[in-house]
Backbone bond lengths (Angstrom), bond angles and torsions (degrees), N, CA, C in turn:
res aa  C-N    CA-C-N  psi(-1)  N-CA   C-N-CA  omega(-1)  CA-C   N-CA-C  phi
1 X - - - 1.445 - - 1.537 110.57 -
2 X 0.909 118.07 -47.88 1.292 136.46 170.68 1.520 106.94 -49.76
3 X 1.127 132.41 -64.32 1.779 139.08 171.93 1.687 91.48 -40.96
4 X 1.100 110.83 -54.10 1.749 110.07 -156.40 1.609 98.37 -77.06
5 X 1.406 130.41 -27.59 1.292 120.96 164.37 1.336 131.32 -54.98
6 X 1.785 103.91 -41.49 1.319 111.53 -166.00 1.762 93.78 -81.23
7 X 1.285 126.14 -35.59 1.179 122.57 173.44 1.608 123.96 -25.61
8 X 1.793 91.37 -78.14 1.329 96.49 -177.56 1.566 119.71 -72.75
9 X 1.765 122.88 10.54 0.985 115.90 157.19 1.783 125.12 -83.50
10 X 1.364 110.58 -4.85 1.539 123.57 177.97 1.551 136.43 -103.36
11 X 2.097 77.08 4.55 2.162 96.23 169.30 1.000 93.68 -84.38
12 X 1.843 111.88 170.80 1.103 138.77 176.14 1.945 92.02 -75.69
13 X 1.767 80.60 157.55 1.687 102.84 -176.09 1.565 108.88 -46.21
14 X 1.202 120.84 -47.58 1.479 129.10 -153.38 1.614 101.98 -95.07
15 X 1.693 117.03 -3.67 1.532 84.94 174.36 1.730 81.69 -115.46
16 X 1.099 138.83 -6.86 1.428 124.36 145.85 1.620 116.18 -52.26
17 X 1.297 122.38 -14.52 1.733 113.70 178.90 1.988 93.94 -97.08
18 X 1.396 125.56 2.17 1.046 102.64 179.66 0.820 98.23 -110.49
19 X 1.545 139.88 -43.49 1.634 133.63 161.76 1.374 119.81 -17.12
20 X 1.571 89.37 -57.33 2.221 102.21 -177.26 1.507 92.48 -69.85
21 X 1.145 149.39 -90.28 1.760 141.71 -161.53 1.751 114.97 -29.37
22 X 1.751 98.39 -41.68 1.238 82.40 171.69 1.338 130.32 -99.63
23 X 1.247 122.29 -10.69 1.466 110.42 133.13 1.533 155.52 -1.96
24 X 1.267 86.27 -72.07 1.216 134.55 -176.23 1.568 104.70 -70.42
25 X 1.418 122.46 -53.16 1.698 142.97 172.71 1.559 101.44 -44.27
26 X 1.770 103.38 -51.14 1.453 106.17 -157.19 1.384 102.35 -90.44
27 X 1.387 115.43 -24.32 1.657 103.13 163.38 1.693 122.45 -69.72
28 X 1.066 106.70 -12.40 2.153 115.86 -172.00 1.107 76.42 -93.85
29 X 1.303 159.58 -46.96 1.155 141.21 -152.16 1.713 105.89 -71.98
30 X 1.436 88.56 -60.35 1.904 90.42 -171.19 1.407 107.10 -68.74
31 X 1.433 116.40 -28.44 1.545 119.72 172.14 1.958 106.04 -52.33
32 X 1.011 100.06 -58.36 1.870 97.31 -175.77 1.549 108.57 -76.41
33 X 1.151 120.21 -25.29 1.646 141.39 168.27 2.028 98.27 -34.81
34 X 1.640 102.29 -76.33 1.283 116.84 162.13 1.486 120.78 -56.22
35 X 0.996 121.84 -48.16 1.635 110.47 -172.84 2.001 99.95 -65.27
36 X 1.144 102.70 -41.02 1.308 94.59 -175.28 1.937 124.59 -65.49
37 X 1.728 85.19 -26.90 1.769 89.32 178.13 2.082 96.34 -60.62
38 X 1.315 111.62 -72.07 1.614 133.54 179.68 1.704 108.58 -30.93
39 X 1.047 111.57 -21.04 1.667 128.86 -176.70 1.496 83.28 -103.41
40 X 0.568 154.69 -78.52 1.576 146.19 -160.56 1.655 123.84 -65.31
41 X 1.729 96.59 -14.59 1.814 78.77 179.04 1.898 87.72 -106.34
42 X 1.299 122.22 -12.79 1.530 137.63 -174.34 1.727 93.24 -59.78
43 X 1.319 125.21 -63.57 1.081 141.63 163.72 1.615 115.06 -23.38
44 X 1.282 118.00 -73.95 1.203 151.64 -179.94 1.927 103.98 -47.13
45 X 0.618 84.37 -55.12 1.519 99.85 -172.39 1.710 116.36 -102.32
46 X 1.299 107.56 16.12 1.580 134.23 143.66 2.044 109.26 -95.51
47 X 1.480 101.68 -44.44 1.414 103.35 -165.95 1.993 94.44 -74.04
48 X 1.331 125.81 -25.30 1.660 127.46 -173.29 2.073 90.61 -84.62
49 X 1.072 104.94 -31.60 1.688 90.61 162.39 1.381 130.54 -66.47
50 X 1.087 102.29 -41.44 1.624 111.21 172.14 1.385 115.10 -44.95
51 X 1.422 100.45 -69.17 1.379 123.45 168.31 1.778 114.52 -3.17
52 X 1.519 99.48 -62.11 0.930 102.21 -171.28 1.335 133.14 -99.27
53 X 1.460 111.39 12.01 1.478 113.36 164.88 1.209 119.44 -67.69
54 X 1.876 133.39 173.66 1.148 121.55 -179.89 1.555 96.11 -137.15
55 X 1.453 111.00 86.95 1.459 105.23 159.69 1.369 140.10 -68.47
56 X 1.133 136.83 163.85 1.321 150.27 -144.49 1.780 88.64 -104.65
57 X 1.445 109.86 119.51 1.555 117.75 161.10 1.678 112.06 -39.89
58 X 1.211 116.95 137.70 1.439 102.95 171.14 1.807 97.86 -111.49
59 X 1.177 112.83 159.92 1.665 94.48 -173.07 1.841 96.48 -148.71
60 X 1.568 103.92 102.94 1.751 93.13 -167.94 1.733 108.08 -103.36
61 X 0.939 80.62 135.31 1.639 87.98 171.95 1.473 132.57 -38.70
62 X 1.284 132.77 123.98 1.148 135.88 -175.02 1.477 104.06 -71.67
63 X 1.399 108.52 161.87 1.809 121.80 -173.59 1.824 83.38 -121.51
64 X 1.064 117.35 117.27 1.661 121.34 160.92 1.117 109.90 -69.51
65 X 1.545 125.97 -36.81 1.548 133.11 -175.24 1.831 101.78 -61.32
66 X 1.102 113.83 -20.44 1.693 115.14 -162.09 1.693 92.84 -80.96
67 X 1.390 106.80 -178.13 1.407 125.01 -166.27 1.532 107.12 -141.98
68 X 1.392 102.71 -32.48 1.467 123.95 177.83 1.588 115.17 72.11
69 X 1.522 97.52 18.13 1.686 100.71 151.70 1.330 137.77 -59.52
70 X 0.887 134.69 136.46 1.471 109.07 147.99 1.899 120.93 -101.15
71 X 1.245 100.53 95.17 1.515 126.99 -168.16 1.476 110.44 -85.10
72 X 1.278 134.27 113.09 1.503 119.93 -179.21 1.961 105.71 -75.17
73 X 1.006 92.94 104.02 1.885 101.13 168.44 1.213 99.83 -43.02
């Protein structure tokens, strides 16, 4: 570990800035990689709650006068 430290302390600046970016790429990746799996079962298991509530029918009255267009006046 130590060899591989002193290494990448004896490249030039700019391929030490590509080492660090891509790094960096492959950690945002697995970082949003995971948030997105955890968002998806979080999700999931909001939508199996739903599921199981029991709301009340709502039941609205019809307008006979209507046509059920939507007509610009």
């Amino acid at each position: 570990m130590k060899k591989f430290i002193s290494k990448l302390q004896q490249l030039p600046e700019y391929q030490k800035k590509i080492i660090f970016f891509t790094v960096m790429g492959v950690a945002a990746l697995l970082a949003g990689f995971f948030f997105m799996q955890s968002a998806k079962q979080n999700v999931a298991k909001i939508g199996s709650s739903l599921n199981s509530v029991n709301l009340p029918k709502i039941e609205l009255p019809t307008n006979p006068n209507s046509d059920n267009t939507n007509k610009a006046e």
